[in-house]
C-alpha positions in Angstrom: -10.2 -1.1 9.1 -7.9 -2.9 10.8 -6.0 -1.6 14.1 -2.7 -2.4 12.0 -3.6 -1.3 9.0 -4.7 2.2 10.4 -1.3 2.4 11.7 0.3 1.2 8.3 -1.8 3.8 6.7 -0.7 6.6 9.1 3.1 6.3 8.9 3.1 5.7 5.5 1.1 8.9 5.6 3.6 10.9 7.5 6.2 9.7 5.5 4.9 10.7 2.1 3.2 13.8 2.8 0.2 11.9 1.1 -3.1 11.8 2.1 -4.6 8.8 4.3 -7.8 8.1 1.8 -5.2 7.8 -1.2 -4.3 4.4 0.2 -6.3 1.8 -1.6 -8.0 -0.5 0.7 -6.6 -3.7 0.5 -3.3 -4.8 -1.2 -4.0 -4.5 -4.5 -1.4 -7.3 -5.3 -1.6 -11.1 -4.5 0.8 -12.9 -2.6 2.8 -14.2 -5.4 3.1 -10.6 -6.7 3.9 -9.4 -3.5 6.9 -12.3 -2.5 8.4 -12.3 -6.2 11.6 -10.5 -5.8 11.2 -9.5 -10.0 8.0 -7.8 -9.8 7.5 -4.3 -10.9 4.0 -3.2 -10.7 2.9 -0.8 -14.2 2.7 2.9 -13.9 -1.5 3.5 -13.4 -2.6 5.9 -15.9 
């Protein structure tokens, strides 16, 4: 993991009250997902 990442992963952590392993990985979006403005990800069942 990544030193930025780990840091990512930590304040986003603090900030959410959620647990660091219930951050996926990697971005589970690709850049054009990620830079389009419209995008809305789906609800995960």
């Amino acid at each position: 993991m990544s030193h930025d990442r780990a840091d990512a992963v930590e304040l986003a952590s603090d900030e959410t009250g959620l647990a660091p392993d219930g951050f996926p990985e990697r971005c589970p979006y690709g850049p054009e997902q990620a830079l389009d403005k419209h995008y809305y990800p789906q609800p995960r069942d």
